[in-house]
N, CA, C and O atoms as a Maestro MAE file, in Angstrom:
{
 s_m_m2io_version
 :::
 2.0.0
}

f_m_ct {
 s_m_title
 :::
 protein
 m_atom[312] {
  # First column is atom index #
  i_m_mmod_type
  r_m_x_coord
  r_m_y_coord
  r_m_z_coord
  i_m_residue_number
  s_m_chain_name
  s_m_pdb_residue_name
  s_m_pdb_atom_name
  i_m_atomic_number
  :::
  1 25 -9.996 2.109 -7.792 1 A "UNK " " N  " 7
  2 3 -8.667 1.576 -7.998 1 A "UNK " " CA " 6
  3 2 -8.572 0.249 -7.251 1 A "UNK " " C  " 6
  4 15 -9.053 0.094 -6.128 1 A "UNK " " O  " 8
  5 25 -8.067 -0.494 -7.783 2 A "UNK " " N  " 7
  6 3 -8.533 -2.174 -7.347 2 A "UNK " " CA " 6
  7 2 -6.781 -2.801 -7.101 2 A "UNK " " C  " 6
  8 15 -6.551 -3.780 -6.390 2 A "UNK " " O  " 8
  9 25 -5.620 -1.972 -7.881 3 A "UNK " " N  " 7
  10 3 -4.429 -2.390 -7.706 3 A "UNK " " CA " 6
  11 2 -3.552 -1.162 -8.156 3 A "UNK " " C  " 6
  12 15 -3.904 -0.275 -8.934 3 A "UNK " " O  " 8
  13 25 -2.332 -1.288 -7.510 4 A "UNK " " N  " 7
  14 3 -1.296 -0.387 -7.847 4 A "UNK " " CA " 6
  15 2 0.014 -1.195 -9.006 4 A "UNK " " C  " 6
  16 15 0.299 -2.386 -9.136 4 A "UNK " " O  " 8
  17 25 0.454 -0.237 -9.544 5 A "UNK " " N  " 7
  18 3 1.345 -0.696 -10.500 5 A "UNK " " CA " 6
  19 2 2.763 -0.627 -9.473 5 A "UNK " " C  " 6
  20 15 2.649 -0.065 -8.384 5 A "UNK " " O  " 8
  21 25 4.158 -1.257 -9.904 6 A "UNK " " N  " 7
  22 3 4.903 -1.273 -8.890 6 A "UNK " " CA " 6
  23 2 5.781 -0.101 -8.739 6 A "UNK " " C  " 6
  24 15 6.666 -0.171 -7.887 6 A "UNK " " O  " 8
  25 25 5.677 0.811 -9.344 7 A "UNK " " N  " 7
  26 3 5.663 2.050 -9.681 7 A "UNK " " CA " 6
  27 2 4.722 3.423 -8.452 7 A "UNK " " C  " 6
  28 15 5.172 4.428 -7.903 7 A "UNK " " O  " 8
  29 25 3.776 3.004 -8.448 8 A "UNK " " N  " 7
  30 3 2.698 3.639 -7.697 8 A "UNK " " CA " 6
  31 2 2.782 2.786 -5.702 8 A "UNK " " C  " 6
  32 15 2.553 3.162 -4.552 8 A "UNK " " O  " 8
  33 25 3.180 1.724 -6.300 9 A "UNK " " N  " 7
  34 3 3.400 0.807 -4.904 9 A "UNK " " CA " 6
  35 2 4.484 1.884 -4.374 9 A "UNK " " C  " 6
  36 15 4.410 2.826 -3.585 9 A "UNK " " O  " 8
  37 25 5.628 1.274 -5.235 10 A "UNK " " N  " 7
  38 3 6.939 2.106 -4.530 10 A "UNK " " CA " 6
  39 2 6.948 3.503 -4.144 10 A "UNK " " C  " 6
  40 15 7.706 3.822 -3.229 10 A "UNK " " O  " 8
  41 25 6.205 4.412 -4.711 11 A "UNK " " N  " 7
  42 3 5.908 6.025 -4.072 11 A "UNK " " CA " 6
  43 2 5.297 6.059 -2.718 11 A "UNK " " C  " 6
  44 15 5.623 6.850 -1.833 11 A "UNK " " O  " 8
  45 25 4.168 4.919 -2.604 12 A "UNK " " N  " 7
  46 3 3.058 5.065 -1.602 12 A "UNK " " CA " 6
  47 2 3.890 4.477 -0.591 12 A "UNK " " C  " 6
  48 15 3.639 4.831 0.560 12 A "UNK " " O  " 8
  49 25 5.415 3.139 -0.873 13 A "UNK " " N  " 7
  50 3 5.862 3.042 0.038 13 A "UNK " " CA " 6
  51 2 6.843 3.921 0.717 13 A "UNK " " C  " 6
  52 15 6.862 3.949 1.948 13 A "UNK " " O  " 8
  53 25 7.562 4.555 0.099 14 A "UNK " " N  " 7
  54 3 8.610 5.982 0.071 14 A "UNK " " CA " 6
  55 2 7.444 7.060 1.177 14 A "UNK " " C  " 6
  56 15 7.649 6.971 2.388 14 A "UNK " " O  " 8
  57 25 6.350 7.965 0.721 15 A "UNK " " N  " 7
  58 3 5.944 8.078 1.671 15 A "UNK " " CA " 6
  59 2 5.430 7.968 2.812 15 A "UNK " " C  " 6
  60 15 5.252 8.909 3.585 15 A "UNK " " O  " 8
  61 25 5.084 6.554 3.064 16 A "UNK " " N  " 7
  62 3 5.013 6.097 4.539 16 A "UNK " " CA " 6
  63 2 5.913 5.891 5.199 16 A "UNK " " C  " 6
  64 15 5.797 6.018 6.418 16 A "UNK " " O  " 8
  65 25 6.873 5.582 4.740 17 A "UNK " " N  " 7
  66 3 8.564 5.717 5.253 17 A "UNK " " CA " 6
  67 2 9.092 7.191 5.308 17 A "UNK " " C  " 6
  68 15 9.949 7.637 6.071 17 A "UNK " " O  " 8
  69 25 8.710 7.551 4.775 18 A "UNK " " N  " 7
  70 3 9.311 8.910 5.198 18 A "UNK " " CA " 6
  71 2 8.286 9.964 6.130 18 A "UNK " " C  " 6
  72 15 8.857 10.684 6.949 18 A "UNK " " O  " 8
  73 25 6.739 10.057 6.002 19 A "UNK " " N  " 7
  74 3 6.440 10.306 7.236 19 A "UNK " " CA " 6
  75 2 6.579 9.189 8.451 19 A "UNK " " C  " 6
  76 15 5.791 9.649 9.277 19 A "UNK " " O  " 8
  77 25 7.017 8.233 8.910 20 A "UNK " " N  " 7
  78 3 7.408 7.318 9.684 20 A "UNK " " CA " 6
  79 2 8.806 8.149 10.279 20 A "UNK " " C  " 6
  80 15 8.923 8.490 11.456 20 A "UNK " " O  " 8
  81 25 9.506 8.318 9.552 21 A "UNK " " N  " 7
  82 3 10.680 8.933 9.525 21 A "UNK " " CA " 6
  83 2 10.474 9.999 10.623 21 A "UNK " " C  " 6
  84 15 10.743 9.906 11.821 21 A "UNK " " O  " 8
  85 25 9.768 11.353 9.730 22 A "UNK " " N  " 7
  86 3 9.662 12.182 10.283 22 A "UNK " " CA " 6
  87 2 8.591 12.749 11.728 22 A "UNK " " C  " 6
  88 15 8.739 13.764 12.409 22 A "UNK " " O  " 8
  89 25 7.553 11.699 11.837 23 A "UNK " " N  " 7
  90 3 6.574 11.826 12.865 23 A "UNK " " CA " 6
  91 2 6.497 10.313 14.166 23 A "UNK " " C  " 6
  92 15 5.802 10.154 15.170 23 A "UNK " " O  " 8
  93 25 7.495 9.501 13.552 24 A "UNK " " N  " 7
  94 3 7.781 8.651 14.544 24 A "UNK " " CA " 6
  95 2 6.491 7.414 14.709 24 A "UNK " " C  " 6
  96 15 6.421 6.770 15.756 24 A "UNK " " O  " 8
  97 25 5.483 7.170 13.537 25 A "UNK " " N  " 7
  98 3 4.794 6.272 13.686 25 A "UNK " " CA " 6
  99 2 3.936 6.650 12.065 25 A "UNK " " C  " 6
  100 15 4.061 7.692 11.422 25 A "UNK " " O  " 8
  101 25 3.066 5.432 11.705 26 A "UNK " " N  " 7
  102 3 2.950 5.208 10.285 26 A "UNK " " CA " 6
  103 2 1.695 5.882 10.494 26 A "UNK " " C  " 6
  104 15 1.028 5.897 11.529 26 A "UNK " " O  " 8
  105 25 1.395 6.564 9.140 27 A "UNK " " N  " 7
  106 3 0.173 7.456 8.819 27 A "UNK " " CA " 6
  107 2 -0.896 6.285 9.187 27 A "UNK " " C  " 6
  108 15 -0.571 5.121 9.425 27 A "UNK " " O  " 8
  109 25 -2.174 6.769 9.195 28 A "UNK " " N  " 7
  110 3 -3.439 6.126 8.984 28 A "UNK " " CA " 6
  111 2 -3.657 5.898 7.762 28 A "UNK " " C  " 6
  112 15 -3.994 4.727 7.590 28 A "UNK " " O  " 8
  113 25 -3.617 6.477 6.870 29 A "UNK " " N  " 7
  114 3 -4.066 6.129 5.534 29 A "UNK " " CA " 6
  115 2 -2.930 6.719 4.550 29 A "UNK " " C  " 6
  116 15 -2.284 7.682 4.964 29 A "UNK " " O  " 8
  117 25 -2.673 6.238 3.372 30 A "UNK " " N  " 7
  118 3 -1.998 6.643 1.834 30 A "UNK " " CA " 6
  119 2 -2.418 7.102 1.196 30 A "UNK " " C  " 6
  120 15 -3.454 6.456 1.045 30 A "UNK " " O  " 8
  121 25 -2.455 8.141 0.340 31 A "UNK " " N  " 7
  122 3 -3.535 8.465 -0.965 31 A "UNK " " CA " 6
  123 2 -2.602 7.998 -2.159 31 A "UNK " " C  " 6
  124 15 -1.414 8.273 -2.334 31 A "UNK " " O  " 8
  125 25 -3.261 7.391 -2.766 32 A "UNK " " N  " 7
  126 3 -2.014 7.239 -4.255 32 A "UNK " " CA " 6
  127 2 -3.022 7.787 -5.318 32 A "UNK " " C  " 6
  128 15 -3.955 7.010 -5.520 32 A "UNK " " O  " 8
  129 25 -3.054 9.009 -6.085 33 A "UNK " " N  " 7
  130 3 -3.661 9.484 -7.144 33 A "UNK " " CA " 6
  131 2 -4.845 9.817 -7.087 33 A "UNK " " C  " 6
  132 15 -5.480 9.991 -8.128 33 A "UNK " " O  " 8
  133 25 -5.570 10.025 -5.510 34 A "UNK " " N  " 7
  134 3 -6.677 10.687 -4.927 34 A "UNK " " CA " 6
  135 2 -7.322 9.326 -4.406 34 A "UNK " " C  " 6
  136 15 -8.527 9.188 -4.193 34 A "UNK " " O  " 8
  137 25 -6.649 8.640 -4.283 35 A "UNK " " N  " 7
  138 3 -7.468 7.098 -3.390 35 A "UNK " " CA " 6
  139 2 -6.665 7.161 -2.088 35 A "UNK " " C  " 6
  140 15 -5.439 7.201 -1.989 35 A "UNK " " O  " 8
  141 25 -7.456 7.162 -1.234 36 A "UNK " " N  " 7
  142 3 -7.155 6.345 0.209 36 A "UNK " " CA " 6
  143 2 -6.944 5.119 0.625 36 A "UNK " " C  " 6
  144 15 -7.964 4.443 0.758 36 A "UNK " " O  " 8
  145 25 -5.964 4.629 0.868 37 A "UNK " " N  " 7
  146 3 -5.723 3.430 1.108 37 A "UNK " " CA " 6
  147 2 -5.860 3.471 2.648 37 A "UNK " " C  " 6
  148 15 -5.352 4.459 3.178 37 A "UNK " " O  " 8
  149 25 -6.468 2.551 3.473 38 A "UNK " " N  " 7
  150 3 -6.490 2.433 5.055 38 A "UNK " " CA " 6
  151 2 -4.513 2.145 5.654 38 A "UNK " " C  " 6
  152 15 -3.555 1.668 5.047 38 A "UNK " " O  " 8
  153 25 -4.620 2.581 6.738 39 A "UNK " " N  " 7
  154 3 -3.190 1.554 7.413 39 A "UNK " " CA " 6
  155 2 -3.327 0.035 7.058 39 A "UNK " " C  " 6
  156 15 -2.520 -0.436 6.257 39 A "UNK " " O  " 8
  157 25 -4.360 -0.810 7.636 40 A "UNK " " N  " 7
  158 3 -4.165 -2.034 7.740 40 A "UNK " " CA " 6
  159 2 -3.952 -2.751 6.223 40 A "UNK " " C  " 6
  160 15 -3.225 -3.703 5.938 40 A "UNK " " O  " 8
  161 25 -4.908 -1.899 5.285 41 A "UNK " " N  " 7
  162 3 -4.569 -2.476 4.049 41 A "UNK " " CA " 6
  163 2 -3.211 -2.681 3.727 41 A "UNK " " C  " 6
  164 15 -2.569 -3.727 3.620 41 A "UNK " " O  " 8
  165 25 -2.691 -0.796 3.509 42 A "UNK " " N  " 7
  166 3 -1.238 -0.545 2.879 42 A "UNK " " CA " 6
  167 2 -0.247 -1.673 3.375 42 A "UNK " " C  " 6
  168 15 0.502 -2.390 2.711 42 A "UNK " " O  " 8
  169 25 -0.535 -1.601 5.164 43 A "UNK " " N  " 7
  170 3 0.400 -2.999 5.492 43 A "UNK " " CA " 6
  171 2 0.501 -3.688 5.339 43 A "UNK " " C  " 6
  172 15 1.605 -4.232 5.377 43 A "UNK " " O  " 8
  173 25 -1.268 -4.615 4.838 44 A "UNK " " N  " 7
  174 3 -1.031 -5.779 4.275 44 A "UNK " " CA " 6
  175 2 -0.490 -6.445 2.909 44 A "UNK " " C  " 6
  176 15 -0.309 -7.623 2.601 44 A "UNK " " O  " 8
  177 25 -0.247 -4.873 2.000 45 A "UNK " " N  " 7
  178 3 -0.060 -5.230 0.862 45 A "UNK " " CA " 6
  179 2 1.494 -5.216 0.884 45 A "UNK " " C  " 6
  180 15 2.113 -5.875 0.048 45 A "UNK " " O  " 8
  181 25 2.191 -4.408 1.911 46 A "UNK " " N  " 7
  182 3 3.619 -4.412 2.135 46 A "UNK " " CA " 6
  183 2 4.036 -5.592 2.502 46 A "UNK " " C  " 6
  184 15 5.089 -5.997 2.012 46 A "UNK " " O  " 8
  185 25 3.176 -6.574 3.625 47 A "UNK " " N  " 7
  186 3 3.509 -8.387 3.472 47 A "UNK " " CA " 6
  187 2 3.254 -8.943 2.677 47 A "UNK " " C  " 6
  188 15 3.846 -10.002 2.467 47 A "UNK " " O  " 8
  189 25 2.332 -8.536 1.920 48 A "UNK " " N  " 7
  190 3 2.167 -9.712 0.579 48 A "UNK " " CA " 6
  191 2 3.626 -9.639 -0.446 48 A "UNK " " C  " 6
  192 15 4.405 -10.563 -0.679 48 A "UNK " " O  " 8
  193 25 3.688 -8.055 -1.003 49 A "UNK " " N  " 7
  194 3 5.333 -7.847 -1.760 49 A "UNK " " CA " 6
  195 2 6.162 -8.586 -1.200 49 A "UNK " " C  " 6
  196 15 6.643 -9.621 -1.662 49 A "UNK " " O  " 8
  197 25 6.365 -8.115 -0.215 50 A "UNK " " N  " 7
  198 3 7.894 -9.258 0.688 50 A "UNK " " CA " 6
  199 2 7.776 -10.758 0.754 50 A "UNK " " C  " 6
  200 15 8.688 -11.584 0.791 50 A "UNK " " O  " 8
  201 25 6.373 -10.962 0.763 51 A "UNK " " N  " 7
  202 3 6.119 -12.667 0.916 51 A "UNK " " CA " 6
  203 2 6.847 -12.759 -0.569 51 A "UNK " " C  " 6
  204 15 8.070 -12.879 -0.645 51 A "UNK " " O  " 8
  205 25 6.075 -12.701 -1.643 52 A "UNK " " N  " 7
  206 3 6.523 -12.393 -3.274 52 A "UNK " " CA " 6
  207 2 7.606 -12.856 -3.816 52 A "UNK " " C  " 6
  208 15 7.927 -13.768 -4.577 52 A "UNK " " O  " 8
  209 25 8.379 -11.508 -2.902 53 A "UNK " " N  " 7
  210 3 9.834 -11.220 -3.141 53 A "UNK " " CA " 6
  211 2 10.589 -12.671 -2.737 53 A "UNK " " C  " 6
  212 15 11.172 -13.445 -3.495 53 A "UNK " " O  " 8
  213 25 10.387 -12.772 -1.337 54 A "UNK " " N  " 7
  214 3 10.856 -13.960 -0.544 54 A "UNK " " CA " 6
  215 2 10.745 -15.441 -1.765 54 A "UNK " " C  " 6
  216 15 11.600 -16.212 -2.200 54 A "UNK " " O  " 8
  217 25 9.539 -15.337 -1.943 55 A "UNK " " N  " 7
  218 3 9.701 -16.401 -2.463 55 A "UNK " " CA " 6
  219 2 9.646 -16.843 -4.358 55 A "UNK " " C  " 6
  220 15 9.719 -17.947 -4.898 55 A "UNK " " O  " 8
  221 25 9.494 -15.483 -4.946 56 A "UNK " " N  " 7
  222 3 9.266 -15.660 -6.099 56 A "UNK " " CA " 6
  223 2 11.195 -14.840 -6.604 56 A "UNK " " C  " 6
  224 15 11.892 -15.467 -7.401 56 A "UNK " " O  " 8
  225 25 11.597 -13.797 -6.127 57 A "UNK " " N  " 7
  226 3 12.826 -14.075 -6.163 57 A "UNK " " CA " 6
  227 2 13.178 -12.420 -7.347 57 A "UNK " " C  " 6
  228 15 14.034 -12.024 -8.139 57 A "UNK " " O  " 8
  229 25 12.129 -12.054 -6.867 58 A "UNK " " N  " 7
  230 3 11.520 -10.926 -7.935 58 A "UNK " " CA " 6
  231 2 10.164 -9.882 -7.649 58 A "UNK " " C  " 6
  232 15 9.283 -10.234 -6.864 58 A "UNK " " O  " 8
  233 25 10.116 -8.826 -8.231 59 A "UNK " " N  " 7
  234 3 8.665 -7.830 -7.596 59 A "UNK " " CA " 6
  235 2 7.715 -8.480 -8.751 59 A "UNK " " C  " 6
  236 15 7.887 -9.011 -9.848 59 A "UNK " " O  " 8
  237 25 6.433 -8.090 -7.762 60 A "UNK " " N  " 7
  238 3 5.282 -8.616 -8.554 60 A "UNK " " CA " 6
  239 2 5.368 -7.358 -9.761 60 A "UNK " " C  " 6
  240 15 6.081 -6.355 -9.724 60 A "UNK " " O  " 8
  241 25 4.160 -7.874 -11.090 61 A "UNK " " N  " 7
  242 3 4.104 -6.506 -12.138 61 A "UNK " " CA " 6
  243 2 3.657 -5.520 -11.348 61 A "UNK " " C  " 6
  244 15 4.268 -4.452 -11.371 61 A "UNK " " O  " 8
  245 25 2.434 -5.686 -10.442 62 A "UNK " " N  " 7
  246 3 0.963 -4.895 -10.056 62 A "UNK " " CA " 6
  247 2 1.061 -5.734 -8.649 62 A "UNK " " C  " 6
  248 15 1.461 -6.862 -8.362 62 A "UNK " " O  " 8
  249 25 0.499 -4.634 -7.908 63 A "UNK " " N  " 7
  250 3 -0.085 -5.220 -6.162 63 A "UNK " " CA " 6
  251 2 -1.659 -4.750 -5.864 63 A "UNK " " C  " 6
  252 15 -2.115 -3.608 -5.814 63 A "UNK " " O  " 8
  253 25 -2.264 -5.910 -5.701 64 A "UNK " " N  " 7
  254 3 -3.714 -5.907 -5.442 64 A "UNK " " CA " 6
  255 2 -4.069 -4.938 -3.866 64 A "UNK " " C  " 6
  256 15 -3.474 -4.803 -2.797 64 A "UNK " " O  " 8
  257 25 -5.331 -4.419 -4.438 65 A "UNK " " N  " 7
  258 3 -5.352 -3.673 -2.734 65 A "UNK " " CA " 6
  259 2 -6.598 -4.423 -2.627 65 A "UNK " " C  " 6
  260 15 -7.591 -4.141 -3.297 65 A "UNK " " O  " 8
  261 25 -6.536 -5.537 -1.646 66 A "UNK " " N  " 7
  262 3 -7.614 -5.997 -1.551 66 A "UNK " " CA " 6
  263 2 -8.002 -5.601 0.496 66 A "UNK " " C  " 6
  264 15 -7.320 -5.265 1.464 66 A "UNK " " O  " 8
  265 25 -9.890 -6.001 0.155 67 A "UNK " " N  " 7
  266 3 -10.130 -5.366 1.512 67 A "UNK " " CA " 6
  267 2 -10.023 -6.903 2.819 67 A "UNK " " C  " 6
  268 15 -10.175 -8.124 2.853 67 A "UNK " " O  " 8
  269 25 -9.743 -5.998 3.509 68 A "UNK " " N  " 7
  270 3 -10.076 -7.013 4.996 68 A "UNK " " CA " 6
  271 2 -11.204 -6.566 5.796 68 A "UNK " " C  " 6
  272 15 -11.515 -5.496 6.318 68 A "UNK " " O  " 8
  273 25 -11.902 -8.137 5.704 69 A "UNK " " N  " 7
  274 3 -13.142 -8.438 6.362 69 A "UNK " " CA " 6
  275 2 -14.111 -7.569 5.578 69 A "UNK " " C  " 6
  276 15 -14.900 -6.840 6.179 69 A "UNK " " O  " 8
  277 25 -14.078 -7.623 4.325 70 A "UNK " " N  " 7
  278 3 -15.593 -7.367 3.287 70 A "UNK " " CA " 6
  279 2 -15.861 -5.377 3.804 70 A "UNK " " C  " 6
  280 15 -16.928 -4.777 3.668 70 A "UNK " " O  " 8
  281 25 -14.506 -4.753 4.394 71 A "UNK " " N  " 7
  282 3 -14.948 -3.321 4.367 71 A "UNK " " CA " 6
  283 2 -14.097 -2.878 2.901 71 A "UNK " " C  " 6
  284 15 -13.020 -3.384 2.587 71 A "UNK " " O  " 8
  285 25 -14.668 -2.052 2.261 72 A "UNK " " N  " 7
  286 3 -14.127 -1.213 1.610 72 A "UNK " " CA " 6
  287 2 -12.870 -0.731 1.999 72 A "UNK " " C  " 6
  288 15 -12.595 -0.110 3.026 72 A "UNK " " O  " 8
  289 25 -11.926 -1.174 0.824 73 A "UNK " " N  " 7
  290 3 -10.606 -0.772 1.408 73 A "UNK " " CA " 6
  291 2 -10.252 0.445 0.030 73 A "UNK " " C  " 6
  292 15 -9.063 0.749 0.134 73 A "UNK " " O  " 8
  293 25 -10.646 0.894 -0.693 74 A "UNK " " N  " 7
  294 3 -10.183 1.969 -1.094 74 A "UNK " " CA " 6
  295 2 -11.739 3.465 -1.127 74 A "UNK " " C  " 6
  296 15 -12.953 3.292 -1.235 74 A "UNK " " O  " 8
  297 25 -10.891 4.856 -0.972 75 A "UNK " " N  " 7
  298 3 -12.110 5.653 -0.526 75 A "UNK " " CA " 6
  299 2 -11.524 6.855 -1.667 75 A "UNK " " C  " 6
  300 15 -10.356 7.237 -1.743 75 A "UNK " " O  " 8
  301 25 -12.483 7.241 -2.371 76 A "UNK " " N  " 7
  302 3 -12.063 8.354 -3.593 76 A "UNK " " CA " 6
  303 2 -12.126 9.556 -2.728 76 A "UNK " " C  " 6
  304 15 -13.106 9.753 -2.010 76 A "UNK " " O  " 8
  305 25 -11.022 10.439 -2.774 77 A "UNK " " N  " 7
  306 3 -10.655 11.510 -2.376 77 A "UNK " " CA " 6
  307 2 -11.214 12.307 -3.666 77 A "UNK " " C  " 6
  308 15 -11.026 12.145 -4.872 77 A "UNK " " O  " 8
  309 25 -12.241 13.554 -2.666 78 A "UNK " " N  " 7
  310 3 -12.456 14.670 -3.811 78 A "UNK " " CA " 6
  311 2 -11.672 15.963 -3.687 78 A "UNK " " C  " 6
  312 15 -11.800 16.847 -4.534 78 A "UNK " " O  " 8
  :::
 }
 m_bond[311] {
  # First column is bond index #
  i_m_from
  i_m_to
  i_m_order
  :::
  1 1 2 1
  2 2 3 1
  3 3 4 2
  4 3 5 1
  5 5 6 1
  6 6 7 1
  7 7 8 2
  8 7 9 1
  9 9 10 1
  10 10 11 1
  11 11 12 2
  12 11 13 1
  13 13 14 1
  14 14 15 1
  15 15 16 2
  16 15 17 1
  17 17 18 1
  18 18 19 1
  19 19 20 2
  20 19 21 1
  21 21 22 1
  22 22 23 1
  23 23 24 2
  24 23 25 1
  25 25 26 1
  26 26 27 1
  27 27 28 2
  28 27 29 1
  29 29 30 1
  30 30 31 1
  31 31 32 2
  32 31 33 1
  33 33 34 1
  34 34 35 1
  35 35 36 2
  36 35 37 1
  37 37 38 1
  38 38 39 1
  39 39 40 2
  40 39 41 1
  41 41 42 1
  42 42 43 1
  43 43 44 2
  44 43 45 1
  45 45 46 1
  46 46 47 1
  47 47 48 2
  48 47 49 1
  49 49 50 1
  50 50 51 1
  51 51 52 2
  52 51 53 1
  53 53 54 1
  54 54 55 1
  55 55 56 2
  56 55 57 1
  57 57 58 1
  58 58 59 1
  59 59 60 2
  60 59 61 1
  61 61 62 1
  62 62 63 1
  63 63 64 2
  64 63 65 1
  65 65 66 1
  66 66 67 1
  67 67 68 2
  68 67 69 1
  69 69 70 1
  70 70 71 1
  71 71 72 2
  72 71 73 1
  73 73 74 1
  74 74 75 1
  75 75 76 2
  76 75 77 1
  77 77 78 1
  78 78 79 1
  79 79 80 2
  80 79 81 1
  81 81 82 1
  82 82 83 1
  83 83 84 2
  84 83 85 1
  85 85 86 1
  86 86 87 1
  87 87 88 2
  88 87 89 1
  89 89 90 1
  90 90 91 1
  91 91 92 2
  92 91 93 1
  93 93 94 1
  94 94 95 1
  95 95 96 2
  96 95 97 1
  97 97 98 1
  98 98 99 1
  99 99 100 2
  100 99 101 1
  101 101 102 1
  102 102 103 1
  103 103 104 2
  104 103 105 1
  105 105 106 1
  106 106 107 1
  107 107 108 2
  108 107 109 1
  109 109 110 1
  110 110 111 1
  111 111 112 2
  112 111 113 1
  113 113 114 1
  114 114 115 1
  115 115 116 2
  116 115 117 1
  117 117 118 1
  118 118 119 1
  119 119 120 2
  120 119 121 1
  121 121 122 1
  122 122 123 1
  123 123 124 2
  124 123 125 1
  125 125 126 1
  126 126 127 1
  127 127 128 2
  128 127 129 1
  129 129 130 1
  130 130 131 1
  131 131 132 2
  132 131 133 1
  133 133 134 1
  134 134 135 1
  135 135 136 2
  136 135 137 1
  137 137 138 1
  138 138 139 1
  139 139 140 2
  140 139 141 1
  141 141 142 1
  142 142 143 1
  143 143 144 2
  144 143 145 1
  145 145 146 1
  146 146 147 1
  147 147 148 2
  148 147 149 1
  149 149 150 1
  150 150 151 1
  151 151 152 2
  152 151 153 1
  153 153 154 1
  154 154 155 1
  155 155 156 2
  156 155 157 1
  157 157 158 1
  158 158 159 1
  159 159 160 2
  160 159 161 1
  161 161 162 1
  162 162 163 1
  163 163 164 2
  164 163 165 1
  165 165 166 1
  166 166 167 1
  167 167 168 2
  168 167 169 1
  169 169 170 1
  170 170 171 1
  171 171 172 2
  172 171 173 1
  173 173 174 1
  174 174 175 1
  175 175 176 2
  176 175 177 1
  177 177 178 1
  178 178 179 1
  179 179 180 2
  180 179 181 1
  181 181 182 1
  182 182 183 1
  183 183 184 2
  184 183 185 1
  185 185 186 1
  186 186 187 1
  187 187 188 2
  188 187 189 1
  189 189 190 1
  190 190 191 1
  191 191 192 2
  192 191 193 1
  193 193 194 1
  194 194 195 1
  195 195 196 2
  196 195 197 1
  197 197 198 1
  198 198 199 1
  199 199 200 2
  200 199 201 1
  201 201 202 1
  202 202 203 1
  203 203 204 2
  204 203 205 1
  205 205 206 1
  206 206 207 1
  207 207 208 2
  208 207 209 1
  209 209 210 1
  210 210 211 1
  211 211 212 2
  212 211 213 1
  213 213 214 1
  214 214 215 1
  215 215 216 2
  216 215 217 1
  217 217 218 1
  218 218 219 1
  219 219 220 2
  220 219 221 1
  221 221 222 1
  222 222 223 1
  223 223 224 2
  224 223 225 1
  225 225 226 1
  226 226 227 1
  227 227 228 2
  228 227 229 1
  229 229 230 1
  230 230 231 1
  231 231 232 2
  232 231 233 1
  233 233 234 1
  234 234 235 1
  235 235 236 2
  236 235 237 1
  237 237 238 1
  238 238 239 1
  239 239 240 2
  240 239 241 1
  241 241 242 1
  242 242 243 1
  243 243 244 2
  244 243 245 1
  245 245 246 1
  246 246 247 1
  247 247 248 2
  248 247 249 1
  249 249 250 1
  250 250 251 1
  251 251 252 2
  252 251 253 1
  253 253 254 1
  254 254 255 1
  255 255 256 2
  256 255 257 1
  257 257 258 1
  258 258 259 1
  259 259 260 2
  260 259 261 1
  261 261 262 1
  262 262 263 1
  263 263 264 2
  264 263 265 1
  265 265 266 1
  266 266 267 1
  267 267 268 2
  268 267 269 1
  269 269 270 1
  270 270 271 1
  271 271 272 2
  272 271 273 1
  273 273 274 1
  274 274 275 1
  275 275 276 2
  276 275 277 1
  277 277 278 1
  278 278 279 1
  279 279 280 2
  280 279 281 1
  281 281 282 1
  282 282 283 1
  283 283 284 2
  284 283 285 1
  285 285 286 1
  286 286 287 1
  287 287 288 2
  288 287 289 1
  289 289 290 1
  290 290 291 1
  291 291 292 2
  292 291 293 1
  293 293 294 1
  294 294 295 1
  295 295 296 2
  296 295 297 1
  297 297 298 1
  298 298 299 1
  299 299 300 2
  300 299 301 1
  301 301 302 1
  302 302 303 1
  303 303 304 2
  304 303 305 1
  305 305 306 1
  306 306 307 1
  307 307 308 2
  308 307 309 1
  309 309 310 1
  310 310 311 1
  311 311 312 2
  :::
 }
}
């Protein structure tokens, strides 16, 4: 999985907010549809939307999960 639809964004963001909510600090990782997303990714893709938003005035279609520093940023859950 290389990107989320804004659909799949918005769930993966709903549950990190809501375990945030309930455990008082953000998961390590997301699964959206048996993929793992890391913390640092999910976060970074939560600044990129808002950058977006900020300046395009509107949600992107799709949000890229791209990796930081050439590691693999998505991990298939079996």
């Amino acid at each position: 999985m290389e990107s989320l639809t804004l659909e799949q964004y918005r769930k993966m963001v709903d549950k990190v907010l809501e375990f945030k909510r309930l455990n008082g600090d953000l998961p390590e990782y997301a699964v959206v549809e048996g993929c793992r997303i890391d913390k640092r990714e999910y976060i970074d893709m939560i600044e990129r939307v808002n950058k977006f938003f900020l300046q395009m005035g509107r949600n992107p279609g799709s949000v890229d999960i791209t990796p930081l520093d050439d590691v693999p940023t998505v991990e298939i859950l079996i």
